[in-house]
C-alpha positions as CSV (number, residue, x, y, z in Angstrom):
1,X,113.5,110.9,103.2
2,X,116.6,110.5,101.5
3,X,118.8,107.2,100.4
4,X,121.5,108.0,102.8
5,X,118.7,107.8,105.8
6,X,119.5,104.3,106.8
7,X,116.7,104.5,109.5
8,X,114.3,105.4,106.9
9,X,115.2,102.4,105.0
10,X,115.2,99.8,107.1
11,X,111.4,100.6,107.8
12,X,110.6,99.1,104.7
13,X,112.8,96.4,104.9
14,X,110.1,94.2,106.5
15,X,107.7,94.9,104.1
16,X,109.8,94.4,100.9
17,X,111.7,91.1,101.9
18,X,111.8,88.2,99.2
19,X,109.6,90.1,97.2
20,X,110.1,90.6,93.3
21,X,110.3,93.8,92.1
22,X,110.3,93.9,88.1
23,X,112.6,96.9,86.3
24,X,111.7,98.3,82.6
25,X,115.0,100.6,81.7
26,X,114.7,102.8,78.9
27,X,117.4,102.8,76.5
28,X,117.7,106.4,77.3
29,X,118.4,106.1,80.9
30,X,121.0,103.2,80.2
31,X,122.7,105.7,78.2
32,X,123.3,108.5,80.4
33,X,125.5,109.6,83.2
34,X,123.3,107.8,85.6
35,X,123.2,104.2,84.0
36,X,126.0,103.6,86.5
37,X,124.6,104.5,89.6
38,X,121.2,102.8,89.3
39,X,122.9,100.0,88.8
40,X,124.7,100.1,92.5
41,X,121.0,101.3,93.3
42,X,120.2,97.5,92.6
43,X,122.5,96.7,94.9
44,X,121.2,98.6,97.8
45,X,117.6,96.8,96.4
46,X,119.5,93.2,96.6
47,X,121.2,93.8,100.1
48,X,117.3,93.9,101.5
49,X,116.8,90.6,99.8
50,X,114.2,92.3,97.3
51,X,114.2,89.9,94.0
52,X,114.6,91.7,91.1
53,X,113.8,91.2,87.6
54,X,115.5,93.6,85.0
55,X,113.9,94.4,81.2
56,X,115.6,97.5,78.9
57,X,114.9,98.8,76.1
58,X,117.6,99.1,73.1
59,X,115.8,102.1,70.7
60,X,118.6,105.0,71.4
61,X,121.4,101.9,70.7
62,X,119.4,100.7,67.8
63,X,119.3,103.8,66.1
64,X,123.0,104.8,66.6
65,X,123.6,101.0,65.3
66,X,122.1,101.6,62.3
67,X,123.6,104.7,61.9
68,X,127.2,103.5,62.5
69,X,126.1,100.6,59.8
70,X,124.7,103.2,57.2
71,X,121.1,101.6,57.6
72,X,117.6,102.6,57.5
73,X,115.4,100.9,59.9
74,X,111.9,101.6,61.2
75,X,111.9,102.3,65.1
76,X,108.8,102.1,66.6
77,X,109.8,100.6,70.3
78,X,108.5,97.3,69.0
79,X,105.0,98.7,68.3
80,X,105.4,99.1,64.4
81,X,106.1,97.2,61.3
82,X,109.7,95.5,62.3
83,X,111.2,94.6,58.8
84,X,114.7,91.9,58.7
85,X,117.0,94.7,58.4
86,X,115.8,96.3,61.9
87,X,115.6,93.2,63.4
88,X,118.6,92.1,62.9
89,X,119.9,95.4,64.0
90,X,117.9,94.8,67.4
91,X,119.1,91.6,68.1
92,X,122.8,93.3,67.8
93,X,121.4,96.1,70.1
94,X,119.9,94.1,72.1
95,X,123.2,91.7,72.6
96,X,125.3,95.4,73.3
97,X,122.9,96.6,76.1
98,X,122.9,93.1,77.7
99,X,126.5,92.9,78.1
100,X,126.5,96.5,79.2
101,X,124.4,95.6,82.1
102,X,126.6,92.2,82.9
103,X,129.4,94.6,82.9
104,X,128.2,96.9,85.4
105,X,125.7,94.3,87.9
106,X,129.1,92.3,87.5
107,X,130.9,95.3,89.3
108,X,128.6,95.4,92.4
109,X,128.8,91.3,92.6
110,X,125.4,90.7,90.9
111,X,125.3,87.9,89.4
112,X,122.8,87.7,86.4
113,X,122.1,86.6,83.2
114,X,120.1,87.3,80.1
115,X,117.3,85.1,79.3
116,X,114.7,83.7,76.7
117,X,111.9,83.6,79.0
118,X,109.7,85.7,76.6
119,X,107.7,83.6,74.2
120,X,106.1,85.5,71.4
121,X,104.5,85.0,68.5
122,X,103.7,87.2,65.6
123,X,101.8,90.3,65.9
124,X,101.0,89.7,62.4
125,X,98.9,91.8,60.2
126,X,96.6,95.0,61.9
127,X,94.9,97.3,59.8
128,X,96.0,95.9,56.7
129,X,99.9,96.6,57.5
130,X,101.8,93.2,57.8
131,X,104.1,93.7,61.0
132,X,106.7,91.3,59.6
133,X,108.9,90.8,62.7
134,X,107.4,92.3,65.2
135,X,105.8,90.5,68.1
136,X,103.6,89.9,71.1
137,X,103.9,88.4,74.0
138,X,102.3,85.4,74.6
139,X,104.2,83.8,77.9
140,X,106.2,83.6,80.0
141,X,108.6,80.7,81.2
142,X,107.7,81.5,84.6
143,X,109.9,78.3,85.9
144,X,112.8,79.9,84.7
145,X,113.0,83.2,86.0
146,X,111.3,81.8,89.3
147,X,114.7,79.2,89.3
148,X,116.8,82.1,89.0
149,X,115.5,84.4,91.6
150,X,115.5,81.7,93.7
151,X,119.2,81.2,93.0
152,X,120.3,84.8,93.7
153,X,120.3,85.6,90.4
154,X,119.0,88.8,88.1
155,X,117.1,87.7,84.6
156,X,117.8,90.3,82.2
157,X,115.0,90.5,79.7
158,X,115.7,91.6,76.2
159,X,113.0,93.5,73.9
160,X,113.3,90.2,71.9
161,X,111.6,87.4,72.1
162,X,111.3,83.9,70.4
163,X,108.6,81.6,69.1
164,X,108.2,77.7,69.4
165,X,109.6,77.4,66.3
166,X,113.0,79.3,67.0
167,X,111.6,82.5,66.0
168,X,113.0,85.7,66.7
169,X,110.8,89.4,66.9
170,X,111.2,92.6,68.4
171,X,108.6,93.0,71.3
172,X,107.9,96.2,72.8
173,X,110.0,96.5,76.3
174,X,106.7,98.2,78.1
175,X,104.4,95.0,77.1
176,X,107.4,92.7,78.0
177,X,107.4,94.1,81.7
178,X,104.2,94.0,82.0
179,X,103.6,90.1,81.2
180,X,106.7,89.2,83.3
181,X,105.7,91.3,86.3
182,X,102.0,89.6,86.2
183,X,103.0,86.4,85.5
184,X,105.5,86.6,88.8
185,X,102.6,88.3,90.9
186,X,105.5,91.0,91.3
187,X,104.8,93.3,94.3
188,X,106.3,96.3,91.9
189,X,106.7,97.3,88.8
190,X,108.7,100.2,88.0
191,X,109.4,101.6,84.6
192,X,112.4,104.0,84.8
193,X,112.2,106.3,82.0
194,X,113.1,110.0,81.1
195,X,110.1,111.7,83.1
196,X,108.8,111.7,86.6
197,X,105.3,110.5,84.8
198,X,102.1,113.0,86.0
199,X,103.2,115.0,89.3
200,X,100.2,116.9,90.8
201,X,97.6,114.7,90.1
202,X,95.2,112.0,91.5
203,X,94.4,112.2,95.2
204,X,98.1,112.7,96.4
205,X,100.5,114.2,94.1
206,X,102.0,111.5,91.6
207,X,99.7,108.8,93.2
208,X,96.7,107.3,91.5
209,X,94.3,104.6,92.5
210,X,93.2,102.6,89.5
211,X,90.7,104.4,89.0
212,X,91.8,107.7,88.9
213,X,94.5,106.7,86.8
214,X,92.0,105.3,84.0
215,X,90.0,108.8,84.4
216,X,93.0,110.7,84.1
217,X,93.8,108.9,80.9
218,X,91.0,109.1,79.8
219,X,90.7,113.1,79.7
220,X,94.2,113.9,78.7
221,X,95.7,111.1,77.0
222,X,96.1,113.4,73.6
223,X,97.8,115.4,75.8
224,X,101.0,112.9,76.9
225,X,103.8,111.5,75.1
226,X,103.3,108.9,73.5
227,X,105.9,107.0,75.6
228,X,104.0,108.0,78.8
229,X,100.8,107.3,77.9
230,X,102.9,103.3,77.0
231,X,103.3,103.4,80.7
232,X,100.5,104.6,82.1
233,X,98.7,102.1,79.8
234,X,100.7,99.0,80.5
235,X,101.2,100.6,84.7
236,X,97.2,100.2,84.7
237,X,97.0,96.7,83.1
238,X,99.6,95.6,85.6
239,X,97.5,97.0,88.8
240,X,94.5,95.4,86.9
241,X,96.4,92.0,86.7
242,X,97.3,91.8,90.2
243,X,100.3,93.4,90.5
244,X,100.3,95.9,93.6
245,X,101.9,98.7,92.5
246,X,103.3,100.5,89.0
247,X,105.6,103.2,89.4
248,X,107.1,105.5,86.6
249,X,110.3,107.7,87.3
250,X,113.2,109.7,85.8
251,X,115.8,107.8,85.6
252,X,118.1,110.7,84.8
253,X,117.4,112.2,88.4
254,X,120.3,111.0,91.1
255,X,118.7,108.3,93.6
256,X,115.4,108.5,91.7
257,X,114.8,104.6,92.2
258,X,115.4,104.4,96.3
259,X,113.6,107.8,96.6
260,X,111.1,106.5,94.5
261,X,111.0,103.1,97.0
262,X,112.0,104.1,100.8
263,X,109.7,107.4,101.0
264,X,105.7,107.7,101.4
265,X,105.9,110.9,99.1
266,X,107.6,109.5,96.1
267,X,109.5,111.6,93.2
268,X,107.3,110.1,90.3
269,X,104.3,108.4,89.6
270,X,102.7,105.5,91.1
271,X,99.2,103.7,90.6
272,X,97.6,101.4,93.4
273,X,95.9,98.2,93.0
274,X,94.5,97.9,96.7
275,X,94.4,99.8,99.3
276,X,96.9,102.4,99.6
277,X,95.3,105.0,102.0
278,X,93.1,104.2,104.9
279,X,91.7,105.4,108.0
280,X,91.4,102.8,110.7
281,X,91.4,102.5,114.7
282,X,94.6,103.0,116.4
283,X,96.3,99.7,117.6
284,X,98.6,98.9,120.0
285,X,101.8,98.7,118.2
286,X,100.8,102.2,116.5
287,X,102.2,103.7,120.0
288,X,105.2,104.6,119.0
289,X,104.3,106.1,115.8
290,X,101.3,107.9,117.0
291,X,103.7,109.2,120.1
292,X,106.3,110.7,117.7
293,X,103.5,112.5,115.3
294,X,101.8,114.1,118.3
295,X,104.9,114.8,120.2
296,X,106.3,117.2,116.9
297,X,102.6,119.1,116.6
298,X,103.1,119.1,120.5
299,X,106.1,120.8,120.1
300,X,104.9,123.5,117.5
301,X,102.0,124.3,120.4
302,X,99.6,123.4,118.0
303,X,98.3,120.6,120.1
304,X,98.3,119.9,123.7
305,X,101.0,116.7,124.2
306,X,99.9,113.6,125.7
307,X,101.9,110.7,127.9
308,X,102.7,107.2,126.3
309,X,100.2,106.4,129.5
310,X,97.3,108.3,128.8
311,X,97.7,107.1,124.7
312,X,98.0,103.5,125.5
313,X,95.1,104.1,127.5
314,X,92.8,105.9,125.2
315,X,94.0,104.0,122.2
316,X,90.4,102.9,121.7
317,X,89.6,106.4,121.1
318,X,92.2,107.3,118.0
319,X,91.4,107.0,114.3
320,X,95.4,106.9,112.0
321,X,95.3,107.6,108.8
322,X,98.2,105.1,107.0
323,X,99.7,105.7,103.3
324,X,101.1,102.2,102.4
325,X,101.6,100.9,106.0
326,X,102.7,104.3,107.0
327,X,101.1,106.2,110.0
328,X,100.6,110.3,108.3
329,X,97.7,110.9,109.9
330,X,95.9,111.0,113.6
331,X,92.4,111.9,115.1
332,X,90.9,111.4,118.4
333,X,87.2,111.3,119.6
334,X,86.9,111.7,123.1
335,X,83.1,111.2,124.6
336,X,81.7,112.2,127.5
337,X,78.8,109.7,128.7
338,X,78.7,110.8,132.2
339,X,78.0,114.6,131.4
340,X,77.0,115.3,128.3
341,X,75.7,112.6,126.6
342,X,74.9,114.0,123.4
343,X,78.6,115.9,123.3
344,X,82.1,114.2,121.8
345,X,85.2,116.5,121.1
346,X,87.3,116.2,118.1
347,X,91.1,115.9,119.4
348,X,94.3,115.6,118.5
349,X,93.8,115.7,114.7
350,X,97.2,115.7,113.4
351,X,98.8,115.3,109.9
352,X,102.9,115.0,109.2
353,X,104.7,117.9,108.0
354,X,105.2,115.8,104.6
355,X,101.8,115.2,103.9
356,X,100.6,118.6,104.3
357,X,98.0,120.5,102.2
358,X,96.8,116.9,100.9
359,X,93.0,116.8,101.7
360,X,94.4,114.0,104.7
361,X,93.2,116.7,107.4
362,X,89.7,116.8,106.0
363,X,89.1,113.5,105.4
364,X,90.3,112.8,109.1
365,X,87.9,115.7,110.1
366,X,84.9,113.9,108.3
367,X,85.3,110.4,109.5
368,X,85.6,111.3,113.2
369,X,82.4,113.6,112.1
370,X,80.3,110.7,111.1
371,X,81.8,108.4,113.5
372,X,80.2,110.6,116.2
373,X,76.6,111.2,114.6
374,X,76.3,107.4,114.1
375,X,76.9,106.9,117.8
376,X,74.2,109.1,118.4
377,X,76.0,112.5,119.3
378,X,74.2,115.8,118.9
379,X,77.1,117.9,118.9
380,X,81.0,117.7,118.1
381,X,83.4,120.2,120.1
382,X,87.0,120.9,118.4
383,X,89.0,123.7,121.1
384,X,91.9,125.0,118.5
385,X,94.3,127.6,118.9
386,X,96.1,128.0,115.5
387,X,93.9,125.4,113.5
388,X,90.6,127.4,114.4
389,X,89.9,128.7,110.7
390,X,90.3,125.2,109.2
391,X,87.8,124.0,111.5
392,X,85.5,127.0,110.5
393,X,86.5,127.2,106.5
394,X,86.4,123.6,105.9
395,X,84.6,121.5,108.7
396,X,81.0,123.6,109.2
397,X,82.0,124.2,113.1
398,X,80.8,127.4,114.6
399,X,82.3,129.5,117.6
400,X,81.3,128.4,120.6
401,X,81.7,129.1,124.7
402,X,82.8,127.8,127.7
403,X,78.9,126.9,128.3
404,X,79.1,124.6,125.4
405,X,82.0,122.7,127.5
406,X,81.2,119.4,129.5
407,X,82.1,120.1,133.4
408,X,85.4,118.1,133.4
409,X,86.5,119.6,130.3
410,X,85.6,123.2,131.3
411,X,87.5,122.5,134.0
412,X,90.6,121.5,132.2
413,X,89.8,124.2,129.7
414,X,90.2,127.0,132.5
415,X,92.9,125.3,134.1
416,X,95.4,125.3,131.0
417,X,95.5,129.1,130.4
418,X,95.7,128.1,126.3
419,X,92.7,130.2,125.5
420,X,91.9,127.9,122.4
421,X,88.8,129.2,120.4
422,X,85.8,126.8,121.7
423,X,84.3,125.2,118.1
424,X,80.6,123.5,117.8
425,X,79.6,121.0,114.8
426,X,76.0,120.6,115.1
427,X,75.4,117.0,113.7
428,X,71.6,117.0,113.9
């Protein structure tokens, strides 16, 4: 789907209303040719009465700071030693970049404001190395930023933070997101960076549970960046903290950020919290959806079509398969108590064109396979006539015959002139 789909947007606007979604820029993004339109991007975000919260880094404007001032600093994102020189260089970053922003949300009529809402104190001294000014989040004046989203307004959250005592030290902008967007239960939080994050992996491309996010780590963090292992780190800790979902994306790419939001697929990386994919009985209001993805494998005479009718009817009967509220997937598992007792056909297993080649097939394959043994059946029919070698390759089904057919559907069988290959799963 892309931006310009209005229709595809609005589907979500439901879902995301009066939500808070919680932004980590990198520097880097805020300093290339696309700063400008992620910034009407917000708009589009505000428009749907999404709450947003908005963090940045300041390292590419630090360093050409200091090099405009003749100084040497140490930059280590707010993760090293931050001695007075660099941060008082950051705090002048820091001041650019935020008026940057003002500038531009200012432009699209968005009002916001920059904020001390991060209380730190000192990360003090690790591994014998005294970290002078750099700090750690300790809070977060959650009454403030909740007053200003409440207000209309966007808190813009500096990579500095300040402690009881009037303080100031350079946090790291990661860390900084990640306490705001747990302390505000945020619904996202999306750290828009130079890279699209880890395409390819987890159980859809560029979407990880928890758990396969941590494994992932696990095996190849001395294989990442340093600044994407940050955000898969501090991605994970979010999930962990009750946050729903952490995304990562390039920044640099045009509409990154809506077709990161409005599209099941994605162009980055996400880890889920709960669950994001799940196979459950069809319910009434899934008519319309499950209509539409039969009617297009209907159309492709993959599948024989079926009547609004005859699936409000059977809807008892159909298994969808959802990806965050989304309706991908559909199976079907007709019985035949009257006839064949022991016999129950596989139908309409259909997946959307987007979510091809994904394992969802399979896994659709397999549920209605158990769901049939545990009510007792002996034997699970499938009659294909372009899927027949997935149901042979991957399911365990056999070729079968017209004999294997209940009456009625023999019937129906001879009657249609489709001359799908008859398939047997024997579930004893």
């Amino acid at each position: 789907m892309k931006p310009s789909d209005l229709r595809g947007i609005l589907g979500y606007t439901t879902r995301f209303r009066d939500q808070t979604f919680v932004l980590a820029v990198d520097s880097a993004v805020l300093a290339g040719d696309q700063a400008g339109a992620l910034l009407t991007d917000l708009s589009v975000l505000r428009s749907l009465n999404i709450r947003l919260v908005l963090g940045f880094g300041i390292s590419r404007f630090l360093r050409d700071l200091a090099g405009r001032l003749g100084l040497s600093i140490s930059d280590d994102q707010g993760m090293g030693v931050t001695d007075a020189d660099t941060l008082a260089t950051a705090v002048l970053a820091a001041g650019q970049v935020g008026n940057r922003l003002l500038e531009g949300l200012s432009a699209s009529d968005l009002p916001a404001a920059v904020t001390n809402a991060l209380v730190a104190h000192p990360a003090g001294i690790l591994s014998g190395t005294d970290h002078e000014w750099t700090g750690r989040v300790e809070r977060v004046d959650h009454g403030l930023l909740a007053d200003l989203l409440g207000r209309g307004v966007i808190p813009l959250l500096p990579p500095v933070a300040y402690d009881g005592a009037g303080r100031t030290y350079r946090v790291n902008s990661d860390q900084a997101a990640l306490a705001v967007a747990t302390a505000l239960k945020a619904a996202k939080l999306i750290y828009i960076t130079t890279s699209r994050g880890v395409r390819g992996a987890g159980t859809l491309s560029g979407q990880f549970s928890v758990e396969e996010a941590t494994a992932y780590l696990a095996r190849h963090r001395s294989e990442l960046a340093p600044d994407l292992v940050s955000k898969l780190d501090h991605g994970l800790r979010a999930c962990r903290g009750g946050v729903a979902r952490a995304h990562i994306i390039n920044g640099l790419e045009p509409n990154a950020l809506l077709d990161e939001i409005f599209s099941n697929e994605g162009v980055g990386t996400m880890i889920y919290a709960n669950e994001y994919m799940a196979i459950r009985k069809a319910r009434p209001r899934d008519l319309p959806a499950l209509q539409r993805l039969i009617g297009e494998s209907a159309e492709l005479e993959q599948i024989l079509p079926r009547g609004r009718e005859d699936l409000a009817a059977r809807m008892a009967d159909f298994f969808v398969y959802e990806i965050d509220r989304n309706l991908v997937g559909c199976v079907g598992l007709r019985r035949y108590p009257d006839e064949a007792d022991g016999v129950a056909e596989l139908e309409c297993l259909v997946v959307a064109s987007a979510h091809e080649n994904q394992g969802i097939g399979r896994r659709l394959m397999q549920f209605v396979e158990n769901a049939a043994r545990e009510q007792g059946h002996k034997s699970l029919l499938a009659l294909s006539t372009q899927a027949f070698a997935f149901f042979l390759q991957k399911g365990g089904f056999r070729e079968g015959t017209v004999s294997d057919l209940p009456p009625s559907r023999r019937e129906a069988y001879e009657a249609s002139q489709r001359r799908s290959r008859i398939l047997v799963r024997d579930l004893g």
